[in-house]
C-alpha positions as CSV (number, residue, x, y, z in Angstrom):
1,X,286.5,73.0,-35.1
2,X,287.0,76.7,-35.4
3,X,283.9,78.4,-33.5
4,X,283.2,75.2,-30.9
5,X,287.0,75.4,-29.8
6,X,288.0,71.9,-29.1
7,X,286.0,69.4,-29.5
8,X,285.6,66.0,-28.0
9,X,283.7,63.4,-30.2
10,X,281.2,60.7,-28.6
11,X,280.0,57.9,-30.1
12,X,277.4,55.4,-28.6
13,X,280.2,52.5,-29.4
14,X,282.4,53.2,-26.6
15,X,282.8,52.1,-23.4
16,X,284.5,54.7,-21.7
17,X,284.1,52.8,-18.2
18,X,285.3,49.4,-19.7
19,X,288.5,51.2,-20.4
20,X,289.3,52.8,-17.3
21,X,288.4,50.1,-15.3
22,X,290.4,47.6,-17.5
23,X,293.4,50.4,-17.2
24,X,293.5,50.9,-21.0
25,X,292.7,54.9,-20.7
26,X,293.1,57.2,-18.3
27,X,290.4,59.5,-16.9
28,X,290.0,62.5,-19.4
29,X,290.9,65.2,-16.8
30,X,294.0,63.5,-15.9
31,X,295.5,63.6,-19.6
32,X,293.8,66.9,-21.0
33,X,292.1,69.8,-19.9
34,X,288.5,70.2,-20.0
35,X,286.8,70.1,-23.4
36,X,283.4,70.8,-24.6
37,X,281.9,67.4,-26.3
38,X,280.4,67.2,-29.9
39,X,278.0,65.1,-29.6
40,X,277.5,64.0,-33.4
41,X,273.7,62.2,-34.8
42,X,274.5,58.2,-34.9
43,X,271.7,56.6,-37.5
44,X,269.9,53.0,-37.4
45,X,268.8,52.6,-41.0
46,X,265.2,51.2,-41.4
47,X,265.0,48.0,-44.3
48,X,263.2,50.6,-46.9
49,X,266.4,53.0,-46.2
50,X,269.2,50.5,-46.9
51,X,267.4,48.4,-49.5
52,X,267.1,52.0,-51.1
53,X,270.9,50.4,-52.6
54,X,269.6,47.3,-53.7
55,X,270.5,45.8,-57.1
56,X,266.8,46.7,-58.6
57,X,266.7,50.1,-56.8
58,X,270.4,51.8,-57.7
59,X,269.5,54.6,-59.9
60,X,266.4,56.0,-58.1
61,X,268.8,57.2,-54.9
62,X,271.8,58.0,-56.1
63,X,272.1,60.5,-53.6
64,X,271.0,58.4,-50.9
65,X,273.8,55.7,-51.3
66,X,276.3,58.5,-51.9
67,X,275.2,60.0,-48.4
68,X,275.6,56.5,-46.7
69,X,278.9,56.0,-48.0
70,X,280.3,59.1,-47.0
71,X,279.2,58.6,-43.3
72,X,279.4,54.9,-43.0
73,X,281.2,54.9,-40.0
74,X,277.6,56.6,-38.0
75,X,275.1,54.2,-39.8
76,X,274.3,51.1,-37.9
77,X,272.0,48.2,-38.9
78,X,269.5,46.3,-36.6
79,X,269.5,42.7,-37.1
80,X,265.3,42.7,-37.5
81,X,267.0,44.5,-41.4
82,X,268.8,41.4,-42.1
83,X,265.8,39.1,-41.4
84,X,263.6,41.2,-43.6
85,X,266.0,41.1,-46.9
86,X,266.1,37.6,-45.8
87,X,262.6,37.2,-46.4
88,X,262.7,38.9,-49.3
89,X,265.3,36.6,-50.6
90,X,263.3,33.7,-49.7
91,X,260.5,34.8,-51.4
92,X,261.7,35.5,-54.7
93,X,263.4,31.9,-54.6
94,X,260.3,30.6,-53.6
95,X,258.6,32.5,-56.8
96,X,261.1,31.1,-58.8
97,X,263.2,34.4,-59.5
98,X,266.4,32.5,-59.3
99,X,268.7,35.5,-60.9
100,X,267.3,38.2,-58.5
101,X,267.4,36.4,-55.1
102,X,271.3,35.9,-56.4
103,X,271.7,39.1,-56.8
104,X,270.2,40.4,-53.5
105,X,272.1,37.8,-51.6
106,X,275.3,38.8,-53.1
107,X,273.7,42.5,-52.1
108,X,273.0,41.5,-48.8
109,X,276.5,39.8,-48.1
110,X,278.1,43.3,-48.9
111,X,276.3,45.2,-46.7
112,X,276.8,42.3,-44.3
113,X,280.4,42.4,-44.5
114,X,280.3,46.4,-44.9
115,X,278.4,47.0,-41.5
116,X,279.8,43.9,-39.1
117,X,280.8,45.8,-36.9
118,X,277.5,48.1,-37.2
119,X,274.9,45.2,-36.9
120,X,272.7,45.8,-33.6
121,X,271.5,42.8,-31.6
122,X,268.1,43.4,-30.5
123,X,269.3,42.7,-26.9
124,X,266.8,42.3,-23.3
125,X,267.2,46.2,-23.1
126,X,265.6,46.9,-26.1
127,X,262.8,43.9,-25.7
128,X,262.3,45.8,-22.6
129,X,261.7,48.7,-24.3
130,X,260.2,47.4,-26.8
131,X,257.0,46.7,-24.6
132,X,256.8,50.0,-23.6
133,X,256.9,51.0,-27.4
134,X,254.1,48.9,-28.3
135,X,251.9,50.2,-25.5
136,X,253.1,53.6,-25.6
137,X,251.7,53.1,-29.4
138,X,248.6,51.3,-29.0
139,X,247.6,54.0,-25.8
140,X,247.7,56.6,-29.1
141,X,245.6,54.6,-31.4
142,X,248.1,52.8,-33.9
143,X,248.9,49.4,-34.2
144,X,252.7,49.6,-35.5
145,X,254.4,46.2,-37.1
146,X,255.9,44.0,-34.9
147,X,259.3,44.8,-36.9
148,X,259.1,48.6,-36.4
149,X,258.3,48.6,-32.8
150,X,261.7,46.3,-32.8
151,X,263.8,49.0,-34.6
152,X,262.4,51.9,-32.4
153,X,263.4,49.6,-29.3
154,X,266.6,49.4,-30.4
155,X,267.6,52.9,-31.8
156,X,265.7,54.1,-28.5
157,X,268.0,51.9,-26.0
158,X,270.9,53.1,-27.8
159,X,270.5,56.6,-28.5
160,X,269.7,56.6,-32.2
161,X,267.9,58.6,-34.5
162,X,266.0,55.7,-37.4
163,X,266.2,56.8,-40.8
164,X,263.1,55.1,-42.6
165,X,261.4,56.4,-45.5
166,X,258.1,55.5,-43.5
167,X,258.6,58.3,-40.1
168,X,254.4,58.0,-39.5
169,X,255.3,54.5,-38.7
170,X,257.9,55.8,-36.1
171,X,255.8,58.6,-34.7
172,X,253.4,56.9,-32.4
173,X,256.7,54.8,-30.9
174,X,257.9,58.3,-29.8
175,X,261.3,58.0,-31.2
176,X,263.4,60.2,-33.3
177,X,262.8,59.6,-37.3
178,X,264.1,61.1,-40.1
179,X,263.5,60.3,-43.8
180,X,266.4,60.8,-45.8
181,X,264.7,60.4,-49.1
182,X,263.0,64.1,-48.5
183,X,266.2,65.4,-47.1
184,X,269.6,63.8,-46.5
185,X,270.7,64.4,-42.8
């Protein structure tokens, strides 16, 4: 890492603690010297973001997808994403288009598959937050969807910045947004 020196890397997914305490690590000053930390951006992809991929969508962000892919590994999912393709599945069964609900199942079972270990709960911390959110909102004028406030709970209790196509939803919530279809990250 050239001009940082070395570099430690820290990621919201480990438990640090957990480890010591179960005796699978040993503390950091005890096995290397002191290092500066690199603390790198971690991403919680809004439904407009990842659905940006979708069978009917492909060609219009090429760049987008490519972008995902190549850091996969710092993208996480909130489950509040899964229930909304759901929907949308749902609906186009219900309106009868048979051949694009397959096809955005079969989508949707990638990504599934893709992100499992990526797929955020929304958990009592972020319903905590989450009511704090909505007020926080409401206190400034705006009257955010039910699922947004639920995705800035969750990137907020986790340290996450939301990548959504939509950041005016975000800003009244008071949480970090970026929208990658202006500029990638």
């Amino acid at each position: 890492m050239g001009a940082i020196g070395q570099c430690s890397v820290v990621r919201p997914t480990s438990d640090v603690r957990a480890d010591l305490v179960l005796g699978r690590a040993e503390p950091e000053s005890q096995v290397h010297p002191p290092r500066q930390a690199l603390i790198l951006p971690v991403y919680l992809v809004d439904t407009n973001v990842i659905s940006a991929g979708a069978p009917s969508r492909r060609a219009s962000a090429a760049d987008l997808a490519g972008w995902m892919e190549e850091h996969s590994e710092d993208i996480y999912v909130s489950v509040v994403t899964v229930a909304e393709v759901e929907h949308g599945i749902a609906k186009a069964r219900r309106e009868k288009a048979t051949r694009k609900a397959h096809d955005l199942a079969a989508w949707l079972e990638t990504r599934l598959h893709l992100y499992q270990t990526r797929i955020l709960a929304f958990d009592v911390a972020a319903a905590r937050i989450a009511g704090f959110l909505s007020d926080l909102a409401r206190g400034r004028g705006a009257a955010p969807a039910f699922a947004d406030i639920l995705i800035a709970a969750t990137a907020r209790s986790r340290g996450l910045i939301v990548l959504t196509r939509n950041t005016r939803h975000f800003e009244p919530l008071g949480v970090r947004a970026l929208n990658p279809f202006e500029r990638l990250p």
